[in-house]
C-alpha positions in Angstrom: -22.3 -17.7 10.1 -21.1 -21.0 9.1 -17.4 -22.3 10.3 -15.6 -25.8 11.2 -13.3 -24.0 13.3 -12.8 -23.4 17.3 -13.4 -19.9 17.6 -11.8 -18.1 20.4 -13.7 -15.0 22.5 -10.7 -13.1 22.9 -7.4 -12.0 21.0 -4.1 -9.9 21.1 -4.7 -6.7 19.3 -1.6 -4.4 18.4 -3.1 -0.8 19.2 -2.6 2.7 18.9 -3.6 4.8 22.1 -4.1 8.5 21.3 -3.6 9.1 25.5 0.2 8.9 25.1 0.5 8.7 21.2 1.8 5.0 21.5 1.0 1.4 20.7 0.1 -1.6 23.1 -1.0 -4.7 22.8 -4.0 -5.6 24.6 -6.2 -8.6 24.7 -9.7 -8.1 23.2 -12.9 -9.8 21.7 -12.7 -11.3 18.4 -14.9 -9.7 16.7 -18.3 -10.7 15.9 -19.1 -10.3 11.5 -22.1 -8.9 10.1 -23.9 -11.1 7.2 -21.8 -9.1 4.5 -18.6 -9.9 6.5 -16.1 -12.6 6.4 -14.3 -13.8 9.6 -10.8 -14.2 8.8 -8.1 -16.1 11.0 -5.0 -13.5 10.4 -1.9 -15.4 8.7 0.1 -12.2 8.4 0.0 -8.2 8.2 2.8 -6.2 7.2 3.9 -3.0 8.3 3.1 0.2 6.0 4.7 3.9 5.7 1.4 5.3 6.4 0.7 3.3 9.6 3.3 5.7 11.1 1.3 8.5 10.7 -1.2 7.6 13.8 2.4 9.2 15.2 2.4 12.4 13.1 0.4 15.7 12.6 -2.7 15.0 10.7 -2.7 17.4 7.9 -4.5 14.7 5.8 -7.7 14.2 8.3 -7.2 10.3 8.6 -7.2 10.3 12.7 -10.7 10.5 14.2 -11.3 13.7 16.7 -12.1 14.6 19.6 -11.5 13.8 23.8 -11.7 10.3 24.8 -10.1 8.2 21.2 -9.9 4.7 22.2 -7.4 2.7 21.4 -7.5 1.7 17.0 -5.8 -2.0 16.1 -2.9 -0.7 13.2 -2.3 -2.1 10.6 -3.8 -2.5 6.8 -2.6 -4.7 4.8 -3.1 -8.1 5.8 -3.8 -12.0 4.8 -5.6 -14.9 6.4 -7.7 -17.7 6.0 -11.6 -17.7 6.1 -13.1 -19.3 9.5 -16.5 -18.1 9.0 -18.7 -16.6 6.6 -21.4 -14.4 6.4 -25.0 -15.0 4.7 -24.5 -12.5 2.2 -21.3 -12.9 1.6 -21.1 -14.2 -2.1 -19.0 -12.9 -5.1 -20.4 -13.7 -8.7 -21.2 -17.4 -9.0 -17.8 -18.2 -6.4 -19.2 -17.8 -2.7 -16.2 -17.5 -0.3 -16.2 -20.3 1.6 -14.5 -21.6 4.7 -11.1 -22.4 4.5 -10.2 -19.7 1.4 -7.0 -18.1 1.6 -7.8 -14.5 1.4 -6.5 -11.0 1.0 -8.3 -7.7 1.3 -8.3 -3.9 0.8 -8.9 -2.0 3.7 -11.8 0.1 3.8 -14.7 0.3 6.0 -18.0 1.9 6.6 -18.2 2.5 2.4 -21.5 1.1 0.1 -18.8 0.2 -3.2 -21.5 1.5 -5.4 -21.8 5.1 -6.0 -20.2 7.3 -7.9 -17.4 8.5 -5.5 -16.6 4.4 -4.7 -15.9 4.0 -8.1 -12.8 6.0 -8.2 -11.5 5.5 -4.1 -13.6 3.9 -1.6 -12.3 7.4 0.3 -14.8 9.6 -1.6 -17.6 7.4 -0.4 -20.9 9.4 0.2 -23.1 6.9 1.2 -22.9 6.2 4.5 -22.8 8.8 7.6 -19.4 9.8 8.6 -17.8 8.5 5.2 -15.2 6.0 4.9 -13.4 4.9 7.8 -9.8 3.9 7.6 -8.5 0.7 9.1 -5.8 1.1 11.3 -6.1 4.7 11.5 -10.2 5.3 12.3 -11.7 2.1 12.9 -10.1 -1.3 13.9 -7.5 -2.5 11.4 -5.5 -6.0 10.8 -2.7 -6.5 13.6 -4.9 -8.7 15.6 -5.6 -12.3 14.8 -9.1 -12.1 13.6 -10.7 -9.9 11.0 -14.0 -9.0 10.4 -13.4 -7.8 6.5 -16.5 -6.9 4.0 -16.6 -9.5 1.6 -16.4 -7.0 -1.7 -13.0 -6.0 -0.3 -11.5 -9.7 -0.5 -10.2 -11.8 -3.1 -9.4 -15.5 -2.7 -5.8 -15.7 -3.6 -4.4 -17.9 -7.0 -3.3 -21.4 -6.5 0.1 -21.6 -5.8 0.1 -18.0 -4.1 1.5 -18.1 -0.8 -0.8 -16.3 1.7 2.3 -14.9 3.9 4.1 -13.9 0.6 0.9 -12.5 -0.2 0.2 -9.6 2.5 2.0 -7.1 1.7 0.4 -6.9 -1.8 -2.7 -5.9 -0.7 -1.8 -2.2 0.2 1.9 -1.6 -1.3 1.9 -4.2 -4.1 -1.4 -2.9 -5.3 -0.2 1.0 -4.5 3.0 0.4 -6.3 1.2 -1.3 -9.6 -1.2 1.3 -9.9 1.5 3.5 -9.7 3.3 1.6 -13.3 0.0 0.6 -14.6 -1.9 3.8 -14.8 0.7 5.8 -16.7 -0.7 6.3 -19.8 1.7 4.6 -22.2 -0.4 2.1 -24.6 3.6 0.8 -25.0 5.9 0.6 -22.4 9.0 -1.0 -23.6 11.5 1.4 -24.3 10.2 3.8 -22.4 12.0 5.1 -19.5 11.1 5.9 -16.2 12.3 7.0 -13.1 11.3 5.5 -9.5 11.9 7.6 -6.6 11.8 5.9 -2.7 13.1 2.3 -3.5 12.0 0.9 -0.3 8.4 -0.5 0.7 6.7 0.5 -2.3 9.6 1.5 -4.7 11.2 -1.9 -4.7 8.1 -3.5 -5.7 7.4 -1.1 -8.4 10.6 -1.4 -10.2 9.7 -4.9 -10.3 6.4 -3.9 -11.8 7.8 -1.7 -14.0 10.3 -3.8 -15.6 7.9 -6.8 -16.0 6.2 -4.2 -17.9 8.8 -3.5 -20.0 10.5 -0.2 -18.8 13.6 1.0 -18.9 14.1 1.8 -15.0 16.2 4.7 -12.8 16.1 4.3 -9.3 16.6 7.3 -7.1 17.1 7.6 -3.5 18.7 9.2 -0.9 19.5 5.7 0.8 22.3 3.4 -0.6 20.7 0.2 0.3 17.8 0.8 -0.6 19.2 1.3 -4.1 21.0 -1.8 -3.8 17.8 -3.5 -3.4 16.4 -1.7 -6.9 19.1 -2.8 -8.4 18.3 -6.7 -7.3 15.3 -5.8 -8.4 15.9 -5.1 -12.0 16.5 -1.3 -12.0 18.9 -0.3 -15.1 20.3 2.4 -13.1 20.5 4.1 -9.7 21.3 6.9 -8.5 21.9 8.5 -4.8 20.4 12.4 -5.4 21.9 13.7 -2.0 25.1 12.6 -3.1 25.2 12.7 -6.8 24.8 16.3 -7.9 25.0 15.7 -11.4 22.6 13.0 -11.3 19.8 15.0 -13.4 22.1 15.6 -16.4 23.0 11.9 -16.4 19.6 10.9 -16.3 19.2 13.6 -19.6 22.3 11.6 -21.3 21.0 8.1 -20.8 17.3 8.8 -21.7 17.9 11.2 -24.7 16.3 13.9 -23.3 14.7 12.9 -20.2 12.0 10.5 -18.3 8.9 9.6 -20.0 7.7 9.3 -16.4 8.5 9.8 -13.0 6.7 7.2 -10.1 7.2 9.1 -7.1 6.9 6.4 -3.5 8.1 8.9 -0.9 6.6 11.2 1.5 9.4 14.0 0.6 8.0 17.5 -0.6 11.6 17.8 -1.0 11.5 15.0 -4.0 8.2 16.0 -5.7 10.0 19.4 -6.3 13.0 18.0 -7.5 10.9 14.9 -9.4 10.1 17.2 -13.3 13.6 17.9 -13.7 14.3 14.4 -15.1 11.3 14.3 -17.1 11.0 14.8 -20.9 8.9 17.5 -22.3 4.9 16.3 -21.7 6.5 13.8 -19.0 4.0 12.4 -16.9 4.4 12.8 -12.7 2.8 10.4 -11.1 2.0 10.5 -7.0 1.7 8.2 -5.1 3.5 8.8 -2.1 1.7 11.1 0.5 3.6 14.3 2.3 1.8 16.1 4.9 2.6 19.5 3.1 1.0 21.1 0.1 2.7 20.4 -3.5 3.7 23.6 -5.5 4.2 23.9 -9.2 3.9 26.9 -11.8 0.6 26.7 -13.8 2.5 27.5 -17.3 4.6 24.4 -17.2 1.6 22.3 -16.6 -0.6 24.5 -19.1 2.3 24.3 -22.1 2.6 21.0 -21.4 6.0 20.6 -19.9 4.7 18.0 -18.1 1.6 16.5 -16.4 0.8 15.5 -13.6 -1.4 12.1 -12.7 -1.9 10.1 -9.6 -2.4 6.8 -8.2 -3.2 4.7 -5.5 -4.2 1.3 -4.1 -7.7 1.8 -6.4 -10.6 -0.3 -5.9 -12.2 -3.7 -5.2 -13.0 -4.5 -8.6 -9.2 -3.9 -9.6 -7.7 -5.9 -7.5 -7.7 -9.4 -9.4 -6.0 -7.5 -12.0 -2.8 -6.7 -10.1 -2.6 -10.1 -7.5 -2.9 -11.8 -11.3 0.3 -9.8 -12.5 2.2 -10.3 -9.1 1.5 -14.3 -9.3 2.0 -14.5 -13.0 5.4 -12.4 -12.9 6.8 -13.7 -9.8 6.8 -9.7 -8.0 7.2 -10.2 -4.3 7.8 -8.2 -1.6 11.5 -8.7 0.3 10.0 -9.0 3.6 11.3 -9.5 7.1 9.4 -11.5 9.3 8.4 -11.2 12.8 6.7 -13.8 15.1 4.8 -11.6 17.7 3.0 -9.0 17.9 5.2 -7.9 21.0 7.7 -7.2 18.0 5.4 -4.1 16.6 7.5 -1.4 18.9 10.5 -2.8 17.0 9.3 -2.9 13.7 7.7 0.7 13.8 10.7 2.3 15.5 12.9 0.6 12.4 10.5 2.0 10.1 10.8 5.2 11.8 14.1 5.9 11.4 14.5 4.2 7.6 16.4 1.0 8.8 14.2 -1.0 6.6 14.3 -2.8 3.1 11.4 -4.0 1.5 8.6 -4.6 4.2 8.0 -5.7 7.9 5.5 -8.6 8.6 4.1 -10.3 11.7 3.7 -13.4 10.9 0.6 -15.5 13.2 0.7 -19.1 11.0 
């Protein structure tokens, strides 16, 4: 393990205590990287929707079981400089080397290699006890060292700030996949909707107009659609308070939404999402509810519409979207934070949909 910098024994850690379902921030030791690992000096880590559900019921199964939990460092989608690099860790004919600015997808305890890796590092069946989830079942990135697998990283383009960076390594990535695997070979003149504007939304109408799209925003939140529309969105519209919004939607689009890029966690809005699509309109999810989705076989069947999903993919894709984000200028309106004794904040702000765009810690 190679490095030119002072290494400290101990750090501040924000983290999640299942005892009394809060967070705290606690001093403990930087972690010590295995040879395939990367020691990473944290530059920033930004707040996600699904951080919150350490707080919620766990329909999904992403919270490890059992008496006794200790506490998990949040957090998943982070930046940071290399201070120290493992033996093995080389990628191609560019080793990572100290002093790389670096961004990473979170997954842990996964081989990248077999055949469920190659869709989601999730579906993993290598490795006892499957993949583990950082922030949520083993140690993720609000701390100021990271000990990160080296085929989850990237060294970030020239010219690509690291703190801009973060919070493309979960949503940016999330919201890209989310525009980049409909299956349109052309998407200019196309239209599609884009429902939750916030975190991920705002990022993928950015996406999506890069891309070529004609772009509806829908929301339930008036700034938030305010920040679509600074975004590039052609139109928005407020669905709690617009009841005619579908049949507008109908009239501008000639018939309907070749696709529909669904953000939110609302059951609520996947039900109401086909009724702005054309016939053999494509749903996409994204955003995850903690309830069971419904829909009638026939309309899938006759092809009314289908129904596709996406999410923040693999390792191997990664170069792909932080190339499109850098070449395109998409970047995350973020609000920064200077301690990590601001988490309580942030996640209460979060909680109650006070946010636009993202919420970072900055440690630089």
């Amino acid at each position: 393990m190679g490095s030119t910098y002072q290494i400290p024994a101990t750090m501040r850690a924000a983290q999640y205590h299942a005892s009394d379902n809060q967070v705290h921030v606690n001093t403990v030791p930087v972690p010590t990287p295995n040879p395939y690992e990367l020691l990473v000096k944290t530059l920033c880590c930004s707040l996600c929707r699904s951080d919150l559900m350490n707080f919620e019921s766990d329909e999904v199964g992403i919270k490890p079981k059992g008496d006794n939990v200790p506490p998990i460092t949040m957090g998943h989608e982070a930046t940071g400089i290399v201070v120290a690099v493992g033996t093995e860790c080389s990628s191609g004919n560019s080793p990572f080397k100290v002093g790389d600015a670096v961004g990473f997808l979170p997954s842990a305890n996964v081989c990248f290699d077999c055949e469920g890796c190659q869709t989601h590092p999730m579906w993993c069946t290598t490795y006892e006890g499957g993949c583990k989830n950082p922030g949520h079942s083993t140690d993720g990135f609000f701390q100021e060292y990271i000990a990160i697998h080296h085929r989850n990283a990237l060294v970030l383009p020239e010219g690509l700030s690291a703190v801009d960076a973060a919070p493309l390594f979960c949503a940016g990535v999330t919201s890209y996949h989310g525009i980049a695997d409909l299956p349109f070979d052309e998407p200019k003149g196309k239209w599609l909707a884009i429902i939750g504007c916030g975190g991920l939304g705002h990022l993928g109408v950015q996406y999506a107009k890069a891309k070529g799209y004609f772009v509806i925003g829908l929301d339930i939140n008036d700034t938030q659609l305010e920040e679509a529309t600074c975004c590039g969105a052609d139109h928005v519209f407020n669905t709690k308070t617009n009841p005619d919004y579908v049949k507008t939607i109908k009239e501008l689009s000639g018939g309907g939404c070749h696709g529909v890029v669904n953000y939110t966690s609302s059951k609520a809005s996947y039900d109401a999402a086909p009724d702005v699509l054309r016939v053999n309109g494509v749903l996409m999810v994204v955003g995850h509810t903690q309830e069971r989705l419904t829909f009638f076989t026939i309309d899938v069947a006759l092809g009314k519409y289908r129904i596709m999903g996406a999410s923040n993919s693999i390792s191997r894709n990664l170069e792909e979207c932080i190339s499109f984000s850098h070449k395109h200028g998409v970047k995350s309106h973020t609000t920064y934070y200077r301690s990590l004794d601001n988490i309580h904040e942030m996640i209460q702000l979060l909680t109650e949909g006070k946010v636009n765009g993202r919420l970072a810690i900055r440690f630089d």
